[in-house]
C-alpha positions in Angstrom: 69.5 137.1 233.9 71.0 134.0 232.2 69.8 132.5 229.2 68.5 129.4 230.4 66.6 131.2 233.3 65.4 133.7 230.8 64.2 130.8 228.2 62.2 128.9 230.9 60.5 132.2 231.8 59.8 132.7 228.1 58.6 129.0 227.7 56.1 129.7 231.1 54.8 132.5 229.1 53.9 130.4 226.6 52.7 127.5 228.6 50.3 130.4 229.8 48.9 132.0 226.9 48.3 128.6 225.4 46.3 127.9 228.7 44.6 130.6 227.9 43.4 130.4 224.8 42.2 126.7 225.6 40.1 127.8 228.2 38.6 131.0 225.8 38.2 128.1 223.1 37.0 125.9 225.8 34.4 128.2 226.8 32.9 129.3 223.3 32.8 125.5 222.5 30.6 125.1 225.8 28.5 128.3 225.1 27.7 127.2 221.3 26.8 123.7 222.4 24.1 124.7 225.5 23.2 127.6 222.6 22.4 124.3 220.1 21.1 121.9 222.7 18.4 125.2 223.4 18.0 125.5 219.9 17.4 121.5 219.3 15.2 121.1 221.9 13.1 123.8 220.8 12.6 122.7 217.3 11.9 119.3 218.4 9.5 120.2 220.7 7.7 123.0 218.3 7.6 121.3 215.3 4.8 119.4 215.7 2.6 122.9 216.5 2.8 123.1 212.7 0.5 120.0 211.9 -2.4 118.9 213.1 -4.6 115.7 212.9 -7.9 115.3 211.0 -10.5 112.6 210.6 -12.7 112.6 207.5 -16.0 111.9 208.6 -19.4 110.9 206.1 -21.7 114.2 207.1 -25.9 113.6 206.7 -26.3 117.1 205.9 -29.9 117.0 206.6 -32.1 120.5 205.8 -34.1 120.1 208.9 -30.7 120.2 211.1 -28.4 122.6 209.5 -31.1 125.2 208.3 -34.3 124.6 210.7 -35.9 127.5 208.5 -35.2 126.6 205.1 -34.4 130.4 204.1 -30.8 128.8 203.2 -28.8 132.7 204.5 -26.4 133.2 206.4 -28.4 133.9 209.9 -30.7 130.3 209.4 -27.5 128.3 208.6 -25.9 129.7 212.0 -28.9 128.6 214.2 -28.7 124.6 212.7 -27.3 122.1 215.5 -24.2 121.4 213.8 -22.9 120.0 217.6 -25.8 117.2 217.0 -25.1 116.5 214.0 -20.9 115.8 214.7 -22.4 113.7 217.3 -24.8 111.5 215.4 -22.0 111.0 212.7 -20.1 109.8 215.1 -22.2 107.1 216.5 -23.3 106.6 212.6 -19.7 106.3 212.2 -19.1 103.2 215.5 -22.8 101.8 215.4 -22.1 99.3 218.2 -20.7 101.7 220.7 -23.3 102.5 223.4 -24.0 103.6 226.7 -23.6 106.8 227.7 -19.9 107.0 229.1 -19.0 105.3 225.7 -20.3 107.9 223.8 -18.8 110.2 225.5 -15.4 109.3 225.4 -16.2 109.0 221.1 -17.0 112.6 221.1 -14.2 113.4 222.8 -12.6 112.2 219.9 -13.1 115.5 217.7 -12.4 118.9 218.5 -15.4 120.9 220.0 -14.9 123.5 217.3 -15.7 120.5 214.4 -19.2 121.6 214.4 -17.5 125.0 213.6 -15.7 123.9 210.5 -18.8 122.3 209.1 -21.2 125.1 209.7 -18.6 127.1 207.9 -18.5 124.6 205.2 -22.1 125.2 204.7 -22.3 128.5 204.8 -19.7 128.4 201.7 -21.7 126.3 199.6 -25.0 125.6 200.6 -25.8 123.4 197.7 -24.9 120.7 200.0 -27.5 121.0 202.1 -29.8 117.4 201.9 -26.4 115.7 200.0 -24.3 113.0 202.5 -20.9 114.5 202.0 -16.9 113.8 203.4 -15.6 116.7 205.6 -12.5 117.0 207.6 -12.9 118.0 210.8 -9.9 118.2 213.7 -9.1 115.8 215.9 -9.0 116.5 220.0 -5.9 117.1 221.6 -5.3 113.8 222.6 -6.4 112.5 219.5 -3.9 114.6 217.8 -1.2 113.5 219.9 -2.2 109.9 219.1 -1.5 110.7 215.2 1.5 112.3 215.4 2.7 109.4 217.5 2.7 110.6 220.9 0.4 108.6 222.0 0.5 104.1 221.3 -0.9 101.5 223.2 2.9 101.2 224.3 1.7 103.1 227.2 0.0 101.9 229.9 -3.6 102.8 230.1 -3.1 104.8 233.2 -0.2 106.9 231.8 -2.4 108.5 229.0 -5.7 110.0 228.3 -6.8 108.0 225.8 -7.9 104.8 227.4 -8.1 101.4 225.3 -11.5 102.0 224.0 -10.6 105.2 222.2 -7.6 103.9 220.9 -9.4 101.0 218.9 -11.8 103.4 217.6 -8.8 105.8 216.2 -7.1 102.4 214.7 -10.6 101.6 212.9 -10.3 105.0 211.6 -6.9 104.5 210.4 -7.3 101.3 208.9 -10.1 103.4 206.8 -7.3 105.9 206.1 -9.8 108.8 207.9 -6.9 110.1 209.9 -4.7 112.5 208.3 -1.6 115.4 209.8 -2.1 118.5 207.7 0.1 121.4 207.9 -1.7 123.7 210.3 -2.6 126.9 208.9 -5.3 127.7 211.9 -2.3 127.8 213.8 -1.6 130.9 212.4 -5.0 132.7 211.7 -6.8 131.8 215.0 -6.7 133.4 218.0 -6.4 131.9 221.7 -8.7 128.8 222.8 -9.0 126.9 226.0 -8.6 124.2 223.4 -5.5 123.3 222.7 -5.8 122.4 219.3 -7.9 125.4 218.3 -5.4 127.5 219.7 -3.8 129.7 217.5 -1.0 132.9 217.2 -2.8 135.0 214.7 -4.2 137.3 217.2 -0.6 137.6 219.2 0.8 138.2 215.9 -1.6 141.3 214.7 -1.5 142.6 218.4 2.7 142.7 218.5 2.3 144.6 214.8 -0.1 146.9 215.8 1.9 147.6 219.2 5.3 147.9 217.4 3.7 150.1 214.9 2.8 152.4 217.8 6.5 152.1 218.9 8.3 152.4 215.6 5.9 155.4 215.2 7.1 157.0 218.4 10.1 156.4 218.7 12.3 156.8 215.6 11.5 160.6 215.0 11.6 161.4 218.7 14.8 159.4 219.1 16.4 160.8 216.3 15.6 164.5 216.8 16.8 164.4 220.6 20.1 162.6 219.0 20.5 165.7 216.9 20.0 168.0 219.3 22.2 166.9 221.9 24.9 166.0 219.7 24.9 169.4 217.4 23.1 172.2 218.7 22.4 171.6 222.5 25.0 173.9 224.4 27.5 171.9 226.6 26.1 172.8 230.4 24.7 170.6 233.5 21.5 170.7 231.8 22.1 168.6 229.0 24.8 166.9 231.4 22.0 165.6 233.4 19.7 164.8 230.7 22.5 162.6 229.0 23.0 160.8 232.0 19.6 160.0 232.7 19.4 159.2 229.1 21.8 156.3 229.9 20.8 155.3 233.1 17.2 154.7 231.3 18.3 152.2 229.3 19.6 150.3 232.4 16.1 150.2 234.2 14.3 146.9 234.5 11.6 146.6 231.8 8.5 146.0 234.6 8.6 149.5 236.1 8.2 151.0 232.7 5.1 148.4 232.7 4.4 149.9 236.3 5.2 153.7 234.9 2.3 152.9 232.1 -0.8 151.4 234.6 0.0 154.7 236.3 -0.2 156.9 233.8 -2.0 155.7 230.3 -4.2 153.6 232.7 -5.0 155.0 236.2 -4.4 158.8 235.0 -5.1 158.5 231.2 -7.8 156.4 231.2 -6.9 154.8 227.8 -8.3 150.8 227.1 -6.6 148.3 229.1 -5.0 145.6 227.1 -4.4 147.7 223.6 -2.2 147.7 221.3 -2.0 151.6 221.8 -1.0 151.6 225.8 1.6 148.7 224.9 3.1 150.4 222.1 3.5 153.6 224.2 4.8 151.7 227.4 7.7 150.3 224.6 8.2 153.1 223.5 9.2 154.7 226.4 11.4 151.5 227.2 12.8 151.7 223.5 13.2 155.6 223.5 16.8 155.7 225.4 18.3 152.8 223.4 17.8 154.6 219.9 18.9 157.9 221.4 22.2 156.7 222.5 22.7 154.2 219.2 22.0 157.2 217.0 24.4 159.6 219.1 26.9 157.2 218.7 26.4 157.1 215.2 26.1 161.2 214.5 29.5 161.4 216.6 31.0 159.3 214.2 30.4 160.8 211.3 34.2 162.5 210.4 34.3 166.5 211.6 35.7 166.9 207.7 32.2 166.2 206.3 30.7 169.2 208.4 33.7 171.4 208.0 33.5 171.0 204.2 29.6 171.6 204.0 30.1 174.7 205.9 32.9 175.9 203.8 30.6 176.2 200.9 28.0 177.8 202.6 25.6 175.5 204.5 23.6 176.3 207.2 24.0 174.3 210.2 20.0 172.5 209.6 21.6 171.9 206.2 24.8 170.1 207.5 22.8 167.9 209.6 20.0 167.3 207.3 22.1 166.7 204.2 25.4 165.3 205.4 25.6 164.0 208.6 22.0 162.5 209.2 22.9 160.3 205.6 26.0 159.0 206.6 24.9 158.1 210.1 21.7 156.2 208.8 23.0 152.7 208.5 24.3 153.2 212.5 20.6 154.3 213.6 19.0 152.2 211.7 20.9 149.5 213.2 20.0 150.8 217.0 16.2 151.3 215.9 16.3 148.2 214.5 18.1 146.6 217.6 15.7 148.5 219.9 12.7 147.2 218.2 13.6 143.7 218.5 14.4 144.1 222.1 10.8 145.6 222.1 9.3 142.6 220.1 10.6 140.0 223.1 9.5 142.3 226.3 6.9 140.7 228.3 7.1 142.5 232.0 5.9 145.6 231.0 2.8 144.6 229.1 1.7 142.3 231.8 1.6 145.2 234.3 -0.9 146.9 231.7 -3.3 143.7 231.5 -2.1 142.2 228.2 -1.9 139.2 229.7 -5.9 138.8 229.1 -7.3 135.7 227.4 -8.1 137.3 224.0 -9.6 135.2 221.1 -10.8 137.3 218.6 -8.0 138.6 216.4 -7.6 142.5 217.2 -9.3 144.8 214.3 -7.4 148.2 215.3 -4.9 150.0 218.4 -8.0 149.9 220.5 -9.1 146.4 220.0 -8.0 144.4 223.6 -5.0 142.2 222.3 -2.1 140.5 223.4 1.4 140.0 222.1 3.7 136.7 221.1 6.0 136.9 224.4 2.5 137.2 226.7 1.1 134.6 224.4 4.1 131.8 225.3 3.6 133.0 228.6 0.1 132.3 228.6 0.6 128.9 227.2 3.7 127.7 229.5 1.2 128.1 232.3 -1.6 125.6 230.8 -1.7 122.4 232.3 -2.5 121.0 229.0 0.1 118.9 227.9 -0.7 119.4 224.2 -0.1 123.4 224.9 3.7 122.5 225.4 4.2 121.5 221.6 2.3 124.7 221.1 4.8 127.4 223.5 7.3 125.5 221.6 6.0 126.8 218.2 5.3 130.0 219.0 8.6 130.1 220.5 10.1 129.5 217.0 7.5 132.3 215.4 9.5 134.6 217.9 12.9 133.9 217.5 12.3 133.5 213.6 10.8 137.3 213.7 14.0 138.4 216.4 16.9 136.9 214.1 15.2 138.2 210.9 15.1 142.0 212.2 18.9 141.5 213.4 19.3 140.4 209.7 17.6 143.4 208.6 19.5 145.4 210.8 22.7 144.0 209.3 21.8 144.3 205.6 20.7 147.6 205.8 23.7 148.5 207.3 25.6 147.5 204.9 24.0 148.5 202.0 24.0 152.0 203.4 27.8 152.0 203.3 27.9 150.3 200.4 26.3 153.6 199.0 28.5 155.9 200.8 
């Protein structure tokens, strides 16, 4: 071959590889840019789940209305009409609005669990009983939107909610400076509401601890003590051949029939409480089981053969090897797969909805029993609402969830390396 035939073969080569490498950078630019726009549009659309709108609103807090009996306890405070008397402050509030349709779209103004955050207000001091005091109470839905901006007269009546009316009693109220947005803490200590503003994550959150506790509790020792034994004591043979293999072909199955594998079982045959925190963690732990099994067998069988040949030399017993050697240096790789596995766990949602914890739940779940749900089932409860308010809410919850998943990867990472660090 001539040089000049062998040099244009060389410079095609590298006409080639450059090609290459623009369509690998190419495609990681394009990846990383869909990954942000996911990310941005996310944010922008969650961010306002965080804040909510209140009015602050001159309460009569007459004793004939919020304690009929006068005993001034808990139990007579609960049975004052604290709906009536949102309503009456209301029209005390716009005096010249009247007829019946009027005042209804005014109440619709305020949340229907104000009456809620004043009887609690109450109950917390009930020297104010027969005083004329300021309380901020939350604003509806649509209200809300209208605060945070969502909602201006920009819109034609018929593309909103609010219609003209309501809007000019809001702008009275902001001209007062009643309106506020407050960082939403109820966002995070209520439960689920057919409300969208009273809607809240705190149960989701207490039902996925409780149902990865049950996981975690599971699942590490288990996983790690099959690791062990098929990786240093379990005798090569078909046996453990087939039970490696279905190990791995376990961690392939979809998520829903281990859903379908636990209504079966812990339901139908068990008999254990639908919707728990205790049937969810054992369905993930069954999904979860295979993936820390193979991460920690790949981390025993890394561990160098030197580090068990030198613990037998001086007389340790095979338990001892494992237990004092090779289990510590192949920590940071299962911690790393129990970690991973648990995250995967955290954003499963098939598998719980085959065991009913899909239900509406709105108290916040008091132990494994307790019916519950979990933060995946919770955005997939709230994606479904026709509520358009509910949106900003999946949105924030959805941030909640990949906060918690990036945070265990994190974990996952720093443990690792502080482990080898050590070694």
């Amino acid at each position: 071959m001539s040089d000049s035939a062998y040099e244009q073969r060389l410079k095609k080569r590298h006409r080639a590889e450059a090609r290459f490498r623009t369509y690998g950078v190419a495609a990681i630019a394009t990846a990383l840019a869909i990954l942000a726009l996911l990310f941005v549009s996310i944010v922008v659309g969650g961010l306002p789940a965080f804040s909510r709108g209140v009015v602050a609103l001159d309460f009569e807090l007459a004793a004939h209305v919020v304690d009929p009996s006068g005993e001034r306890t808990f139990e007579s405070i609960r049975a004052g009409d604290f709906g009536g008397l949102v309503k009456s402050t209301l029209r005390a509030t716009f005096p010249d609005v009247s007829g019946r349709r009027d005042k209804r779209d005014l109440y619709k103004l305020v949340s229907s669990g104000a009456q809620f955050d004043v009887r609690d207000r109450v109950i917390e001091d009930p020297s104010l009983i027969g005083r004329t005091v300021t309380i901020e109470v939350p604003l509806s839905d649509e209200a809300d939107r209208y605060v945070k901006g969502h909602v201006t007269r920009a819109l034609d009546e018929s593309e909103r909610k609010l219609n003209d009316n309501q809007l000019t009693w809001l702008e009275a109220l902001d001209a007062k400076g009643a309106l506020r947005n407050e960082f939403n803490t109820h966002f995070f200590t209520s439960g689920d509401s057919r409300e969208p503003e009273l809607a809240g994550i705190g149960g989701a959150l207490v039902g996925s601890a409780l149902t990865l506790l049950v996981t975690l509790v599971l699942c590490f020792p288990l996983g790690v003590a099959t690791a062990v034994y098929l990786e240093e004591f379990a005798p090569k043979s078909r046996w453990t051949d087939l039970v490696e293999v279905n190990i791995n072909n376990l961690a392939a199955v979809p998520s829903v029939i281990f859903g379908l594998l636990g209504l079966a079982i812990f339901l139908s045959l068990w008999g254990l409480t639908r919707s728990a925190p205790v049937v969810g963690g054992l369905v993930l732990a069954i999904r979860t089981l295979p993936i820390i099994i193979i991460a920690a067998r790949a981390a025993i069988a890394a561990v160098p053969p030197s580090i068990r040949e030198a613990a037998m030399g001086v007389g340790a017993s095979p338990v001892q090897v494992v237990g004092h050697h090779v289990l510590p240096v192949a920590m940071p790789g299962i911690l790393t797969g129990t970690i991973i596995g648990m995250a995967q766990a955290l954003g499963e949602t098939a598998p719980l909805l085959m065991i009913g914890m899909v239900a509406f739940v709105v108290d916040i779940p008091g132990g494994f029993n307790d019916p519950a749900t979990v933060l995946p089932v919770q955005v997939f409860l709230w994606a479904d609402a026709p509520e358009r308010a509910f949106v900003e809410k999946t949105s924030g919850a959805i941030i909640i969830l990949l906060g918690f998943l990036v945070s265990m990867n994190a974990t996952a990472v720093w443990l690792r390396g502080r482990f080898e660090k050590k070694m």
